[in-house]
N, C-alpha and C positions, 0 to 999 in steps of 0.2 A: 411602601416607597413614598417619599415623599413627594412634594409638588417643584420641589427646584430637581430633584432627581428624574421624574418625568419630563418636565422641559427641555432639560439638556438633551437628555436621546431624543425627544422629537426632531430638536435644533439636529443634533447629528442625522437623523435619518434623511432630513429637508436638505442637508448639506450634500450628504449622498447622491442623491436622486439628482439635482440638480449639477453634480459633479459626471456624471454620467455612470455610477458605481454599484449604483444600488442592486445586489441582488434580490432577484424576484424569482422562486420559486416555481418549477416548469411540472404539470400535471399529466402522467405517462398512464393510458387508458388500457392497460393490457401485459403480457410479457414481456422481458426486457429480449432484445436480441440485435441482429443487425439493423433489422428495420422495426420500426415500435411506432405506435399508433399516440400521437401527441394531443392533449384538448387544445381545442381552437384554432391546430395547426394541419392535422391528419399525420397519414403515416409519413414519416422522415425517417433518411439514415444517422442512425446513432454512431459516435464518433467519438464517443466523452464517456465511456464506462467502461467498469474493470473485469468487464465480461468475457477477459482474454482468451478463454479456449471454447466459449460457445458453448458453458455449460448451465447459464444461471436459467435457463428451461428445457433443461436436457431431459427426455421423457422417465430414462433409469432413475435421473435425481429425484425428478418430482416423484415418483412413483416411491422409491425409498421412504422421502418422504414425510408422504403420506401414510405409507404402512406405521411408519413409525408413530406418526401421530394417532392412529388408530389402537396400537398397541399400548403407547404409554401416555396419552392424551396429549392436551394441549402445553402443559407447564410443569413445571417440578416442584413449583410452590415451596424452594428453600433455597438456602445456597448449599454449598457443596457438602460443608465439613459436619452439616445437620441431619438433613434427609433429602440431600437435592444430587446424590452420585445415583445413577444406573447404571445397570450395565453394558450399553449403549455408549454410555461417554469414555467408561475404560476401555472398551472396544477402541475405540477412535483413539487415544490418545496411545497408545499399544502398536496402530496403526502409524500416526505419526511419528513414534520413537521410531519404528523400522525403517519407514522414509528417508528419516534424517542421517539415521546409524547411532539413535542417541541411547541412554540408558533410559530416560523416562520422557514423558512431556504431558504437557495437564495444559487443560480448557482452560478460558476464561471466554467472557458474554461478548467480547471483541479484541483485537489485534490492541486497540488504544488501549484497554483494560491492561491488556500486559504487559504493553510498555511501561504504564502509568505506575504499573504491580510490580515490577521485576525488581529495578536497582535497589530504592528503599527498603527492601525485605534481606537480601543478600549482602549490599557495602555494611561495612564495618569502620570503625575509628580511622581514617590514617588512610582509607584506601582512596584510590584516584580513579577517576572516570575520566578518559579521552572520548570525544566524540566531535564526531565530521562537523563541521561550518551548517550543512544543509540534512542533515539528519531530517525526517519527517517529527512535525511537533510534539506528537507522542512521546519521543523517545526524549526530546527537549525535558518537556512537563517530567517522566518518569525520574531522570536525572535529577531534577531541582527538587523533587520530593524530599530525597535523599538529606539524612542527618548534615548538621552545619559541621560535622567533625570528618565528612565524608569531601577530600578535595575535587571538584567538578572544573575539567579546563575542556577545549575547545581546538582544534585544528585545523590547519586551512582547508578547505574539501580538496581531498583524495590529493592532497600534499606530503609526500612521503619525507621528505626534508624535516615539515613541519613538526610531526606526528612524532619523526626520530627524536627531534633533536627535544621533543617533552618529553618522550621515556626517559630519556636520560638525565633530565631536571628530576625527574619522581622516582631514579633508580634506588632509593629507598623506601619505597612503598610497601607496606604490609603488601600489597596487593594491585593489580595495574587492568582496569578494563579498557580495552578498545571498542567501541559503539560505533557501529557505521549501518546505512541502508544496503543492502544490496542494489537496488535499482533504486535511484534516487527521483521520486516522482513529477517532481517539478522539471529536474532536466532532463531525465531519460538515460543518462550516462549510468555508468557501473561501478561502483569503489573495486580498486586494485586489490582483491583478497589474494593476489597470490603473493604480494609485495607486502601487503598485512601480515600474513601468513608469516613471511620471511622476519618481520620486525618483531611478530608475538614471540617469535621461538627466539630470536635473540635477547630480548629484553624480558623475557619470563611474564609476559602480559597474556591475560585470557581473550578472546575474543565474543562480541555478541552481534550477532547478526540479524537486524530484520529484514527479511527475504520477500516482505508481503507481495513488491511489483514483480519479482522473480521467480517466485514458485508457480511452477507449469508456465513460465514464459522461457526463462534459459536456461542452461545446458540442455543436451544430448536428449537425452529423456524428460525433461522438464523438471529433473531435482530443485534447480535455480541458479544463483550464481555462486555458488560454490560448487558447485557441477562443471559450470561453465571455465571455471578456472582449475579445476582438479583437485580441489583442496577442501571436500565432504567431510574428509575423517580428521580438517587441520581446527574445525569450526567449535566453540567450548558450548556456544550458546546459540539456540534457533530464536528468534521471535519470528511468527506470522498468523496470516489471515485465513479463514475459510471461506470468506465472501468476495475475493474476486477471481483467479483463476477458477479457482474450485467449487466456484457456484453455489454453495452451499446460505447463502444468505448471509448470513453473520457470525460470528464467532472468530476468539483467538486463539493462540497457543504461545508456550515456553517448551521447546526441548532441548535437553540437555542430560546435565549428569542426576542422578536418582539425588541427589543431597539436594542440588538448586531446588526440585520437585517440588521436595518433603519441606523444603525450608518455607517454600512459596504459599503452600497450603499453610502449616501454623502462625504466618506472618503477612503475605501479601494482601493491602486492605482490597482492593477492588473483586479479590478473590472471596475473602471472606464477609463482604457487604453486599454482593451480589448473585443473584438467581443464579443456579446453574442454566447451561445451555438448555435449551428446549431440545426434547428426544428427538424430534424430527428432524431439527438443525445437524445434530451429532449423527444419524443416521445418511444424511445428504452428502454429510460432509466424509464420511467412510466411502459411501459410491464414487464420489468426485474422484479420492485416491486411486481408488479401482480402476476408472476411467481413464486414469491418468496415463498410471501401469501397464493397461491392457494398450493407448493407442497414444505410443509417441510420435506417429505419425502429424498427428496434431500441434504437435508441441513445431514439428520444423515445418509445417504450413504453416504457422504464426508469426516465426522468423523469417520465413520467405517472402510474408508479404508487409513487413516491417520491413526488411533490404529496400524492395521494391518502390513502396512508399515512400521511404525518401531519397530514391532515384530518383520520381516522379516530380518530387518538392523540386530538388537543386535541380532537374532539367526547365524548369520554368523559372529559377533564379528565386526561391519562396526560399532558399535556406537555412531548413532547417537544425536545430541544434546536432551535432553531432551525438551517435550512441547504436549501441545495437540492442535496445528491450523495444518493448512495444509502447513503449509513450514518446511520443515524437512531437516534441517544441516548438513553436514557430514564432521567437521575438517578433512584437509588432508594436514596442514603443511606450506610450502611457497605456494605464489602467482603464481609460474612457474610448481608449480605440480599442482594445482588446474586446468591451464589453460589446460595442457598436458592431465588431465585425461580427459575432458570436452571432449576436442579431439579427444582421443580415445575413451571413448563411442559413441560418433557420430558416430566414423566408424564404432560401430557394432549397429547401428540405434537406440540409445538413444540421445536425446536434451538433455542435461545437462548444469548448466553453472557454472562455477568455477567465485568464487569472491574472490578476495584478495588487498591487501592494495593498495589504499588509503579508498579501501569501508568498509575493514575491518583492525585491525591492523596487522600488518606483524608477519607470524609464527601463523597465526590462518585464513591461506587461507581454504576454504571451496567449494562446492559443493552442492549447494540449490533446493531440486528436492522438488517440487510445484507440489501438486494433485489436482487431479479434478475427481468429479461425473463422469465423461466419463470414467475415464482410468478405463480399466479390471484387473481382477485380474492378467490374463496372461501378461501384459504388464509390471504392477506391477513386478512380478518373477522374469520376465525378467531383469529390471532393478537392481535388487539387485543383480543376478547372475555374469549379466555383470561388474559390480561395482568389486566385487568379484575378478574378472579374472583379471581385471586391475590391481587391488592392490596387487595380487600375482604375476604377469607376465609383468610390464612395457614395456610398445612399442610392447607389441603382436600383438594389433590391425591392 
């Protein structure tokens, strides 16, 4: 790097800091869970992680494993198509196809990998990508991969107007994908798959869904949002995670039809540039499902106390964004208040985390507090109280 190239990011980072922006990296001494033991701070309730069903130290996961890791060590030391498959990972992905109701689905080293991995291995000459306004960046990046001969357009979020009236500019497409999140992480809201659903079958469009904030959060059973909407068997294409309902630490997936699979394997790069999943990952990440299966009890305690939570918000007038997942919004203006309050709840022992632009657009910084099956109601209260005091009392803390 050069020396005028060092400068500038200095200049930027000093610009940062001094904007009130700068993130600083928070050091967690312990397991993640409701309450987690912070350096410098002690133990605090966590309020910012995607540890939706109380599984990322669930004793079956960790112990899974661990067996695994004992069995097939630490690394696979290749990627997939060399000597990095076990059969561990087909287990898992065998698993996942059943989940979903797909024909196949195959690993990748995370959720971003698949995204990144999917469109560019599958669009062809002519074919057209829709995709929501607020898509998560993954599926952005995976899109722009995609050949210059591949049309990429854009939709208002979860604008059915919108969305229609470009099938019908592209109703000559080789081929028409619709991309949307399931549970869209920044707002918390849900795209309309049943109204997708409706414009796919009309306009001969495939759909692709990433479900990461949705699996084991909604529907009935914790399928996700296409659960939620009824519409499992209307879905072409799964993208998701293993590492946040499902505890499993890290890893991603593509389910779908056995050709997307097969295609992904001979062509997708992040698939083919990178390590297969760690045995113990793929083995955690099989309990997770199991756990899932065995206790959907869980899945509507987590909804229950997502209702609850922001009944709690809007009785104290905190407003939050409308939605029914478990990430719940709370505009609080610029980017340097978002970060400040974040701050100050920490000190009175809430994890919170302020997001504002470039993640968000500027003057609609926010405050993203992520429940989970673990957290009490008492820590719940808590948090809204606290919330409260901030926003009447600046720098009390």
């Amino acid at each position: 790097m050069t020396n005028t190239l060092l400068s500038r990011l200095t200049d930027e980072l000093f610009a940062a800091d001094q904007a009130g922006t700068y993130k600083r990296l928070k050091t967690i001494e312990g397991p993640i869970g409701d309450r987690i033991q912070l350096a410098e701070k002690g133990e605090v309730t966590l309020l910012s992680s995607n540890d939706y069903l109380g599984f990322a130290n669930h004793p079956e996961i960790v112990e899974a494993a661990r067996d695994a890791l004992l069995k097939y060590g630490a690394s696979t030391a290749s990627v997939r198509f060399i000597c990095g498959t076990q059969d561990v990972h087909q287990s898992l992905e065998a698993d996942l196809a059943r989940f979903h109701g797909t024909e196949a689905a195959l690993t990748y080293s995370s959720c971003w990998a698949a995204n990144t991995g999917l469109f560019a291995a599958i669009c062809g000459a002519g074919d057209v990508i829709l995709s929501d306004e607020l898509n998560h960046a993954s599926l952005i990046d995976g899109i722009r991969a995609t050949a210059k001969n591949v049309v990429r357009d854009v939709y208002k979020h979860s604008d059915m107007s919108d969305l229609e009236a470009k099938l019908k500019a592209h109703a000559d497409a080789p081929s028409r994908l619709i991309v949307t999140d399931g549970v869209f992480s920044m707002e918390g809201d849900i795209a309309p798959l049943d109204q997708i659903v409706a414009l796919a079958k009309k306009y001969d469009a495939l759909i692709v869904l990433d479900d990461s904030h949705g699996l084991g959060v909604m529907g009935k059973t914790g399928h996700g949002t296409a659960e939620h909407f009824g519409v499992m068997d209307k879905i072409d294409i799964f993208t998701g995670t293993l590492g946040k309902a499902l505890g499993a630490g890290t890893g991603g997936f593509v389910a779908g039809p056995k050709a997307v699979t097969e295609t992904l394997i001979q062509k997708s790069r992040p698939h083919l540039f990178s390590n297969a999943l760690p045995a113990s990952v793929a083995a955690a990440g099989r309990k997770s499902l199991e756990l899932l299966e065995k206790h959907p009890d869980r899945v509507t305690a987590l909804q229950e106390k997502a209702v609850k939570f922001r009944a709690l918000l809007n009785n104290l007038d905190l407003k939050p964004l409308p939605g029914d997942s478990a990430v719940v919004p709370v505009i609080v203006g610029e980017t340097a208040t978002a970060i400040r309050l974040a701050g100050e709840l920490l000190n009175r022992g809430i994890f919170v985390t302020g997001f504002g632009f470039p993640v968000v657009p500027e003057g609609e910084a926010r405050l993203r507090f992520q429940l989970s099956f673990a957290h009490t109601e008492a820590e719940l209260d808590e948090a809204v109280v606290a919330l409260k005091d901030c926003l009447q009392s600046p720098g009390s803390a």
